[in-house]
C-alpha positions as CSV (number, residue, x, y, z in Angstrom):
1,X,99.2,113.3,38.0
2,X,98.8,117.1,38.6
3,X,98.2,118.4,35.3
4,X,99.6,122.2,35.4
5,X,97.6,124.3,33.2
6,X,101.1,126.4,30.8
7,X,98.7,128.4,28.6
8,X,98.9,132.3,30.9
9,X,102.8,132.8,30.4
10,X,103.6,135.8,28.7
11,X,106.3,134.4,26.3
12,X,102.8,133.7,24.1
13,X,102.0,135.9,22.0
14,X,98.5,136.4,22.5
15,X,98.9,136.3,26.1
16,X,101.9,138.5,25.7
17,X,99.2,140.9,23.9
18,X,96.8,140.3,26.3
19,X,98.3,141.3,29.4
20,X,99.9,144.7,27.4
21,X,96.7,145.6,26.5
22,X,94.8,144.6,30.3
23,X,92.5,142.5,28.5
24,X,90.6,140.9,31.2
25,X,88.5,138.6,29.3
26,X,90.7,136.8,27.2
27,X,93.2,136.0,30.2
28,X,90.1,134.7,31.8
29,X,88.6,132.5,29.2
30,X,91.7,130.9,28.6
31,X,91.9,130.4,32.2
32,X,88.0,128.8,31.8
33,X,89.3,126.4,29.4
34,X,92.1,125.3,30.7
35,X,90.2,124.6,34.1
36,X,87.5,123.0,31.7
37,X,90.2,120.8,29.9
38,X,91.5,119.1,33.1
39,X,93.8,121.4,34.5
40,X,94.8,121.4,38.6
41,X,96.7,123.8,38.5
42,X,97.0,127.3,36.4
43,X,100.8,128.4,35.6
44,X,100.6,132.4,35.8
45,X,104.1,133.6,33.9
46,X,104.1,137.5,33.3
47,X,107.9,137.7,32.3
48,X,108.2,139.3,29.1
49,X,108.9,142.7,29.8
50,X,111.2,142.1,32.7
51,X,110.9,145.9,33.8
52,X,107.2,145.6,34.0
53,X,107.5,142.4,35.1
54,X,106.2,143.4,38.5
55,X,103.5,145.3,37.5
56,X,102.2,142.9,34.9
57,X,102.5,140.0,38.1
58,X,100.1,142.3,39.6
59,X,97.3,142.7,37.5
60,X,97.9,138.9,36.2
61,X,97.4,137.4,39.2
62,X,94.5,139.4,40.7
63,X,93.0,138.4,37.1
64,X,93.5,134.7,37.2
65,X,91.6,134.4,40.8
66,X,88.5,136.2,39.5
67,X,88.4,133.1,37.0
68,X,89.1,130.1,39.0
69,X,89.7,128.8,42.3
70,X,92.5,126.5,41.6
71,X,95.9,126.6,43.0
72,X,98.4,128.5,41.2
73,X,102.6,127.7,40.1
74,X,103.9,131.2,40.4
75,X,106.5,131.0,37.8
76,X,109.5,133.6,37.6
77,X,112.9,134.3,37.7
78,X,112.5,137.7,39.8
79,X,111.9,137.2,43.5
80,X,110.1,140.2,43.6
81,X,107.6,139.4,40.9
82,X,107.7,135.9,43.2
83,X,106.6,137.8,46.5
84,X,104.3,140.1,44.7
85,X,102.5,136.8,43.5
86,X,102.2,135.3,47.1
87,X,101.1,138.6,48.9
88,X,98.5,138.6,46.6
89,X,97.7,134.6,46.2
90,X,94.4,133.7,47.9
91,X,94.0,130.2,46.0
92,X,95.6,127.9,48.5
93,X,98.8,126.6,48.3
94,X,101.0,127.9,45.4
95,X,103.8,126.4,43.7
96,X,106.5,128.8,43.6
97,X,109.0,128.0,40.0
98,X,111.6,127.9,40.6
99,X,115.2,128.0,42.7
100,X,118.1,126.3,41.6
101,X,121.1,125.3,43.2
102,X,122.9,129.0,43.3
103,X,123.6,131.0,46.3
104,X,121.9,134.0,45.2
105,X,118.6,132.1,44.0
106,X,118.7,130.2,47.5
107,X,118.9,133.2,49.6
108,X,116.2,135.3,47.4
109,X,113.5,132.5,47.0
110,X,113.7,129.7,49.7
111,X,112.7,132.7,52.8
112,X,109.6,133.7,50.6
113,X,108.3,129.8,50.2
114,X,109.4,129.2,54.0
115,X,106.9,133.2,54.7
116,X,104.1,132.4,52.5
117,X,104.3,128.4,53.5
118,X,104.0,127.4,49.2
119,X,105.6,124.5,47.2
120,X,108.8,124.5,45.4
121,X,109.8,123.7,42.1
122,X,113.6,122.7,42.5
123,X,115.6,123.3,39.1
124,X,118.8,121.3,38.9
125,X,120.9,123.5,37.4
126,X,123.5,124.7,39.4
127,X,126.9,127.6,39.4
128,X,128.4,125.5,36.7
129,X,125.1,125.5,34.6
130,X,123.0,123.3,32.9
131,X,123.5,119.2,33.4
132,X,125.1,117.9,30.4
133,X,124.1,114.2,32.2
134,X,122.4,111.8,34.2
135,X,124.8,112.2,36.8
136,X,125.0,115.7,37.3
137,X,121.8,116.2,37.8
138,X,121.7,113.6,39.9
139,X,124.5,115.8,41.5
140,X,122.7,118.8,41.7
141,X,119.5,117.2,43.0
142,X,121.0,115.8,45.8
143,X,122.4,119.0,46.9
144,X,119.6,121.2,46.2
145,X,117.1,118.8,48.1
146,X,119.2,119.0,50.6
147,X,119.6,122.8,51.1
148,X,116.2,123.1,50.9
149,X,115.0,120.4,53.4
150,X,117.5,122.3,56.0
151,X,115.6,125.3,55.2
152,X,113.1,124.0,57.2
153,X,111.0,122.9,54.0
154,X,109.1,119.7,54.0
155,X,110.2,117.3,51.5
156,X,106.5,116.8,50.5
157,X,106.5,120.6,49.1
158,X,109.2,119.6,46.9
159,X,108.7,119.4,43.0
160,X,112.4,118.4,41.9
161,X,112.5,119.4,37.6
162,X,115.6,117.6,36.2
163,X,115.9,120.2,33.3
164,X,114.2,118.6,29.9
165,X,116.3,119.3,27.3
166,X,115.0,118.7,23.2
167,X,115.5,115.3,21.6
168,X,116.3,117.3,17.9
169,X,120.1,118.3,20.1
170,X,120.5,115.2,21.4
171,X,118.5,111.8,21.2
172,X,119.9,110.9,24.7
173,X,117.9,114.0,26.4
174,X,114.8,111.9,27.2
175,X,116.4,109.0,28.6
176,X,118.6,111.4,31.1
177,X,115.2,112.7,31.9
178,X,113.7,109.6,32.5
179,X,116.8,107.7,34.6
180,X,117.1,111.5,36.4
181,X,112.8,111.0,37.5
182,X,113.7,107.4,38.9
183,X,116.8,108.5,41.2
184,X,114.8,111.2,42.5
185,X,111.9,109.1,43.4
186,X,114.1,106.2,44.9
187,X,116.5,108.2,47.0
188,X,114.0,110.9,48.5
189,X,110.6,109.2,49.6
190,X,108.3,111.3,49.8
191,X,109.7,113.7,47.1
192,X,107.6,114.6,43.8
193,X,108.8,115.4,40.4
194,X,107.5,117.9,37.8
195,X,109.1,118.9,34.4
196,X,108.0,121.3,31.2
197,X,107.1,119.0,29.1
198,X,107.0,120.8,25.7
199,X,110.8,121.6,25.5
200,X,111.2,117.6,24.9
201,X,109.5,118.2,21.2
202,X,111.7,121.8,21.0
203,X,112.5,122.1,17.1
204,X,110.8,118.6,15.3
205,X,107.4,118.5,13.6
206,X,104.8,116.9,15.2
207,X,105.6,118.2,18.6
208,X,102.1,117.0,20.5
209,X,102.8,113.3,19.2
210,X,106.4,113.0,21.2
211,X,105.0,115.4,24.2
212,X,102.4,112.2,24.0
213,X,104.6,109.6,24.2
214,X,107.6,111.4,26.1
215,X,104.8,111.5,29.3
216,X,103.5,108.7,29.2
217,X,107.4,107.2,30.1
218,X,107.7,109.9,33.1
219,X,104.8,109.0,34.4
220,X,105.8,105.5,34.3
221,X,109.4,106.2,35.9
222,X,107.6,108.5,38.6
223,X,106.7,111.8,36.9
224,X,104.0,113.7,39.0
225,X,103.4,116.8,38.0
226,X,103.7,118.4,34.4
227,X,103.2,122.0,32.8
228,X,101.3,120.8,29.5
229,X,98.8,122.3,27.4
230,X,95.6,121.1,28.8
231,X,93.7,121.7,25.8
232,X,95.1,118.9,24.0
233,X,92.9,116.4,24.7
234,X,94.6,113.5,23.3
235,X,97.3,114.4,26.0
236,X,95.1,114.4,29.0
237,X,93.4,111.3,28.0
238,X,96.7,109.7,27.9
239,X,97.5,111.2,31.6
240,X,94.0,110.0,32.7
241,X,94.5,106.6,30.9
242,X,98.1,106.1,32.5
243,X,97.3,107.2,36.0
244,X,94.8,104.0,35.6
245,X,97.4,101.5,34.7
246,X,99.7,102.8,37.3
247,X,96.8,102.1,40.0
248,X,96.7,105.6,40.8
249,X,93.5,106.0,40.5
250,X,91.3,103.8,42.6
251,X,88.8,101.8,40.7
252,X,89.4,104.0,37.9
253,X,87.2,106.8,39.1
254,X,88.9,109.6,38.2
255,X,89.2,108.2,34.5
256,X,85.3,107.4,34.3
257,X,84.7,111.2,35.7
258,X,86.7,112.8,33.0
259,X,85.1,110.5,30.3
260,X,81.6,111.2,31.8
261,X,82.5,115.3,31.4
262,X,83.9,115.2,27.1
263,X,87.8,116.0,28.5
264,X,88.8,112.5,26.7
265,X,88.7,111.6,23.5
């Protein structure tokens, strides 16, 4: 599973502080660790200060790439913080997140993927909102996919998030997750799913223990792609572990790598 590295999003307070005060080296060594930890992928979020948004993109960016070599998920709500982001990404192919199913978001941020030839993260929320069920996202999915495949986009660039919702609101969230991961996967070959995994725990104590367990499931329903903390080890061994089971990882090589390095427990 493609572990995405969360820890550079400026909603943190330390990396909040960080990037106010241009503080190259502690954006890079958590960068380092995270890479270090098992990360494939580093999550760059500088949307804090949404008037400096831009700016803060900027310098973020251009930071990360001194520090690693992996791909980055370009995650933003301003399409201009977005393109900043790809002019200036030199890591391969990024993962853009994300567009949802509303005209506006579709006309801003599908062109820019399509120009700078990157991933999508496809949010199903839509005009009306956030999915109160299975079957609207299931609803929304659909239609987004679809939008975006006409687009010219190729269905193996899609990373389709069916909105993770906390289990403390309602104990249904994880299971509309779960069933949402399945239709995706069965109706769109080819397709790939990715969520946030934290918001599950949003509000209990003992959040790891139910991020833990809550993708462990997803991966088992089809999850492939995840924004977690890569320095809990106890969760990447369990992605390791399960990616095993699920013979996704041929004779266990990958598993006996990450062993062999310390990133299990």
């Amino acid at each position: 599973m493609l572990i995405v590295g969360e820890r550079i999003n400026a909603t943190r307070k330390f990396i909040g502080e960080a990037i106010v005060k241009r503080d190259r080296e502690f954006i890079i060594k958590e960068v380092v660790e995270q890479e270090k930890a098992g990360a494939s992928m580093i999550d760059v979020n500088a949307g804090k200060s949404p008037e400096k948004e831009i700016e803060d993109m900027k310098w973020l960016i251009e930071v990360v790439q001194t520090a690693t070599n992996l791909p980055l998920c370009i995650d933003s709500a301003n399409p201009k913080a977005i393109e900043v982001a790809l002019k200036l990404n030199k890591n391969g192919k990024p993962l853009v997140n994300s567009v949802t199913d509303e005209e506006k978001k579709i006309k801003e941020v599908l062109p820019l993927v399509k120009e700078y030839d990157a991933s999508i993260v496809a949010l199903t929320i839509d005009e009306k909102g956030v999915p109160e069920n299975v079957e609207r996202r299931k609803e929304i999915a659909n239609n987004l996919v679809n939008k975006i495949l006409n687009f010219g986009i190729k269905i193996e660039d899609i990373y389709v998030d069916p909105c993770i919702f906390p289990i403390s609101t309602n104990t249904m969230n994880a299971l509309y997750s779960i069933e949402t991961i399945k239709w995706i996967k069965a109706n769109f070959p080819g397709i790939k799913t990715i969520i946030g995994l934290s918001n599950i725990s949003y509000g209990l104590p003992l959040r790891s223990l139910i991020n833990q367990a809550f993708v462990v499931l997803c991966m088992y329903s089809g999850l492939d792609a995840a924004l977690i903390d890569p320095l809990d080890k106890k969760m990447v061994s369990l992605i390791y572990a399960t990616d095993s089971l699920l013979n996704k990882d041929e004779y266990c090589m990958n598993y006996i790598t990450a062993a062999k390095e310390g990133k299990l427990i």
